[in-house]
Backbone as CSV, one residue per row, in Angstrom:
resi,resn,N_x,N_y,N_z,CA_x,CA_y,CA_z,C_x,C_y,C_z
1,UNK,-7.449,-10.496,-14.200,-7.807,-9.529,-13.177,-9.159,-8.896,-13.506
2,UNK,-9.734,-8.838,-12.519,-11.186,-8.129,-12.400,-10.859,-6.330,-13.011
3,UNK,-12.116,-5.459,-13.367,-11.338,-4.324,-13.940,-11.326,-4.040,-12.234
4,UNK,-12.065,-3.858,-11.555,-11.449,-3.268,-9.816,-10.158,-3.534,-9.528
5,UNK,-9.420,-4.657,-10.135,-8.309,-4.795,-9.212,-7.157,-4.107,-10.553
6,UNK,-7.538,-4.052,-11.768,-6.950,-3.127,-12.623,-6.447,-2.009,-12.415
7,UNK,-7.412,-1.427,-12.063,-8.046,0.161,-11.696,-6.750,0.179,-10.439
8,UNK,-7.070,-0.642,-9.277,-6.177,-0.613,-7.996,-4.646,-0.777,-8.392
9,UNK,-4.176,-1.474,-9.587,-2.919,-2.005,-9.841,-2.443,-0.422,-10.394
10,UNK,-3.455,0.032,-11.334,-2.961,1.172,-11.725,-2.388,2.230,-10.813
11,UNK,-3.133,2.389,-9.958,-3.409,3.370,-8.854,-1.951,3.247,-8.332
12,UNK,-1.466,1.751,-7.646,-0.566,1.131,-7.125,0.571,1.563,-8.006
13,UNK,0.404,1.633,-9.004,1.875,1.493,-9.933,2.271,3.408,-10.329
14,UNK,1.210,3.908,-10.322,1.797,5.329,-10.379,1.785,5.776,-9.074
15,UNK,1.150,5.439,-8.044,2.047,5.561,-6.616,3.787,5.292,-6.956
16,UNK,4.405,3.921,-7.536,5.467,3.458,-7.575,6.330,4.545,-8.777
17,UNK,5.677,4.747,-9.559,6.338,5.685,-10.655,6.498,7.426,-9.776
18,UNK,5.786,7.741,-9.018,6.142,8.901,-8.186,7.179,8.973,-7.144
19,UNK,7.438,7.259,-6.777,8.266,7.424,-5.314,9.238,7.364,-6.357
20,UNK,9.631,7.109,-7.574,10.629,7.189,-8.180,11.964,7.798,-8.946
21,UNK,10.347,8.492,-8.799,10.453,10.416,-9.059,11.540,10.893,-8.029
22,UNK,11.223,10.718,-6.835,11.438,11.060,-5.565,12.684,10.426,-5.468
23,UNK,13.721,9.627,-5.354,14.415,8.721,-5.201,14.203,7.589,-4.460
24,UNK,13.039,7.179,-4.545,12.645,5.391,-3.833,12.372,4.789,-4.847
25,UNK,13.202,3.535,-4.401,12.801,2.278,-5.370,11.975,1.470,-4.776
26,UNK,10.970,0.885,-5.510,10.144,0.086,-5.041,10.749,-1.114,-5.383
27,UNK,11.532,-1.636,-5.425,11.945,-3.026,-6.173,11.386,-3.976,-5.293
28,UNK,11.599,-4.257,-4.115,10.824,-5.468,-3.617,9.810,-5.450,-3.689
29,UNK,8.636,-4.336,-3.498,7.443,-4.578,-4.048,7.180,-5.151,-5.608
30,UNK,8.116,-4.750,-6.596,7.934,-5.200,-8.243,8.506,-6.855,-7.926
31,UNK,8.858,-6.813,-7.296,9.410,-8.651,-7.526,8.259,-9.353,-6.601
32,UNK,7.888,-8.640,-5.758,6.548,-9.189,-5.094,5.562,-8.969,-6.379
33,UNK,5.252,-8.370,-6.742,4.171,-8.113,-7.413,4.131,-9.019,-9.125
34,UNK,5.288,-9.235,-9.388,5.730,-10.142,-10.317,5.505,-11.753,-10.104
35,UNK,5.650,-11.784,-8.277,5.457,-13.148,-8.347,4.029,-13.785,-7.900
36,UNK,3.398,-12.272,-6.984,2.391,-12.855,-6.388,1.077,-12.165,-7.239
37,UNK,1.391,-11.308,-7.975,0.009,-10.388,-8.662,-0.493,-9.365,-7.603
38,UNK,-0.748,-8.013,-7.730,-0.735,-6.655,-7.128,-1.916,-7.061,-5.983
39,UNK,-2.420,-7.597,-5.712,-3.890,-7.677,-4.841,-2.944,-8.991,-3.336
40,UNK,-2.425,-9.385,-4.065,-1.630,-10.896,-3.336,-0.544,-9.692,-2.366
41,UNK,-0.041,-9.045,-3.350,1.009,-8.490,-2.640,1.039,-7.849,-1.428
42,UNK,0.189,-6.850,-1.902,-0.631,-5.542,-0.954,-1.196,-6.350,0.162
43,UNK,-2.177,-7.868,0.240,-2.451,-8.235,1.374,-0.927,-8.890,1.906
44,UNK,-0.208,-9.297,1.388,1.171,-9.701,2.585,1.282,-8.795,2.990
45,UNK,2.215,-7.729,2.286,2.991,-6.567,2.955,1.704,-6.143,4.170
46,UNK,0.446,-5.680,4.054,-0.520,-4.667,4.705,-1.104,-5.781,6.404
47,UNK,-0.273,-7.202,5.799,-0.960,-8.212,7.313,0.236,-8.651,7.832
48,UNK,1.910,-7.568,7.253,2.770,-7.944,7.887,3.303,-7.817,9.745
49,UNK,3.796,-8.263,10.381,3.549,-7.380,11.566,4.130,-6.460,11.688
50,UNK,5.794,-6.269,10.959,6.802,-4.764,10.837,6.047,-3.723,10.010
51,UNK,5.995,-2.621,10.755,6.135,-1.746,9.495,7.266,-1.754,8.386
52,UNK,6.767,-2.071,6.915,7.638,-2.133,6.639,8.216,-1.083,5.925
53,UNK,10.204,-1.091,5.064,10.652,-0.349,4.571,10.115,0.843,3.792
54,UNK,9.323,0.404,3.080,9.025,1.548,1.955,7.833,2.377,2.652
55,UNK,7.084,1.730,3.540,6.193,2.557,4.525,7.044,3.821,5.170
56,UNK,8.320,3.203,5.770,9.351,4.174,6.768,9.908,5.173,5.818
57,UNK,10.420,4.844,4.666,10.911,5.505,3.806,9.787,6.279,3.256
58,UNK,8.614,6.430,2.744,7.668,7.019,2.495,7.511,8.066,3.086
59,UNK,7.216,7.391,4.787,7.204,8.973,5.682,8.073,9.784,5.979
60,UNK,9.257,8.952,5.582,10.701,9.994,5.634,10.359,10.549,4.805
61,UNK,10.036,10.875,3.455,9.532,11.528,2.219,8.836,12.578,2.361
62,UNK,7.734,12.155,3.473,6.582,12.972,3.566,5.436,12.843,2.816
63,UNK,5.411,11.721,2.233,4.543,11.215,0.960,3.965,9.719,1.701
64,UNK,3.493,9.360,2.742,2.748,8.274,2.826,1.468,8.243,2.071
65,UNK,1.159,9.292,1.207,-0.003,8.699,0.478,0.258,8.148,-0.943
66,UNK,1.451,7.660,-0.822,1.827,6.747,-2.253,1.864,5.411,-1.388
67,UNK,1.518,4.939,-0.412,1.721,3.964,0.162,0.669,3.051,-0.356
68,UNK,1.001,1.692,0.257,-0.600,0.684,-0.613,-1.444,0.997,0.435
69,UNK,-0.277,0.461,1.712,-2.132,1.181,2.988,-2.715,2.704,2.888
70,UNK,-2.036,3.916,2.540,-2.689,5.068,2.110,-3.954,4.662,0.916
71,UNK,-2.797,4.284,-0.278,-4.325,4.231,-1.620,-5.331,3.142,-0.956
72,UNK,-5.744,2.167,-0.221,-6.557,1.411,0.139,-7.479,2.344,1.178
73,UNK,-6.634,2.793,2.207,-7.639,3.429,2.836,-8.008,4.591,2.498
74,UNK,-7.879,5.878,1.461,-8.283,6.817,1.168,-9.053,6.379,-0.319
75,UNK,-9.373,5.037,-0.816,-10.122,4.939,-1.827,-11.215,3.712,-1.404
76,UNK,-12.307,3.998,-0.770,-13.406,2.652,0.049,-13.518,1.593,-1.385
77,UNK,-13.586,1.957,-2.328,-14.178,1.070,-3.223,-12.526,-0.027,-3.542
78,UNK,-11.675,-0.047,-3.141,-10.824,-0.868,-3.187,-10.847,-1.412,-2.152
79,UNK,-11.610,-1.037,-0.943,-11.221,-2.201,0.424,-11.964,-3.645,0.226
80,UNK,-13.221,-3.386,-0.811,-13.516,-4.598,-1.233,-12.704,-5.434,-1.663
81,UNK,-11.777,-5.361,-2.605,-10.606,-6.655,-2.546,-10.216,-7.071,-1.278
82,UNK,-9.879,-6.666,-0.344,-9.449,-7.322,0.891,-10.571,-7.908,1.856
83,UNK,-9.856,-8.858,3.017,-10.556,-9.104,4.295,-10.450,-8.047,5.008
84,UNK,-11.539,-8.046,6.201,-11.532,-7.386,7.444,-10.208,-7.189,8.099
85,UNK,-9.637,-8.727,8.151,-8.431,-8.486,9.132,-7.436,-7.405,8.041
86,UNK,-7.156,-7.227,7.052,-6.108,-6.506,6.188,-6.192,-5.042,6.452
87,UNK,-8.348,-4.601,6.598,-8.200,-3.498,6.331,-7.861,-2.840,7.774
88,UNK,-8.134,-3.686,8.873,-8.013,-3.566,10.482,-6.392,-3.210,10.469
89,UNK,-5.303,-4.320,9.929,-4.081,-3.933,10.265,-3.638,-2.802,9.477
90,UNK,-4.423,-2.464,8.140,-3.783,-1.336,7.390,-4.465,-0.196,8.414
91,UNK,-5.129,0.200,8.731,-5.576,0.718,9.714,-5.028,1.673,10.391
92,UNK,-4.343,0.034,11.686,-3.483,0.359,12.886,-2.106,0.740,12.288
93,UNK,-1.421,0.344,11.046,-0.101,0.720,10.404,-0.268,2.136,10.148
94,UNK,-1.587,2.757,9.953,-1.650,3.987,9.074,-1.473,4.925,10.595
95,UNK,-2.135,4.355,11.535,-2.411,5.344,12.989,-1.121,5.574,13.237
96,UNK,-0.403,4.002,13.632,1.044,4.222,13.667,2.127,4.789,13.554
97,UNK,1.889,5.439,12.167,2.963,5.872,11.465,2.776,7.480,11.078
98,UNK,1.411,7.934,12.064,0.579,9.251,11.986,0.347,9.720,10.599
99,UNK,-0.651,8.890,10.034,-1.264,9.109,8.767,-2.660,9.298,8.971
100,UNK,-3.407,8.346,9.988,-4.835,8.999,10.747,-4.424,8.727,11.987
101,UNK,-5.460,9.267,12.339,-5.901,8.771,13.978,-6.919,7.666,14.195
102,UNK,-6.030,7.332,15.161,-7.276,5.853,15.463,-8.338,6.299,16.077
103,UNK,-9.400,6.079,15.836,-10.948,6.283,16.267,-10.950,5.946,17.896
């Protein structure tokens, strides 16, 4: 891993150590992330078309900024790991789920 995508895994993983805190398990993300490596993952889940679980559960929380589309879009220097289309649908997931507003 590049140190950028280090730095992002880190970021990613104490997001996961806080929802834990909280009572969310991230487990399908750790078995994703086990099989595909933290950068692989984040683009499935973020170009999925459902919002998915731990997104819904997040905002039930009140904590969508432990989310991967939160840390991607509130940190620019990580959108460089991704394509256009990833950061477009993390985006529209974030408007969605009233985390921003769409422009």
């Amino acid at each position: 891993m590049t140190p950028l995508e280090e730095e992002f895994d880190d970021a990613v993983m104490r997001a996961v150590r806080a929802g834990e805190k909280m009572g969310y398990s991230a487990a399908r993300f750790l078995e994703m992330r086990a099989e595909h490596g933290p950068i692989e993952t984040a683009r499935r889940l973020m170009n999925g078309k459902q919002v998915p679980y731990g997104v819904l559960k997040l905002k039930e929380l009140r904590r969508l900024d432990l989310s991967i589309e939160a840390i991607v879009h509130d940190n620019p220097k990580f959108q460089m790991l991704f394509p256009k289309k990833t950061l477009d649908d993390c985006r529209a997931r974030l408007a969605k789920v009233g985390y921003i507003r769409e422009p």
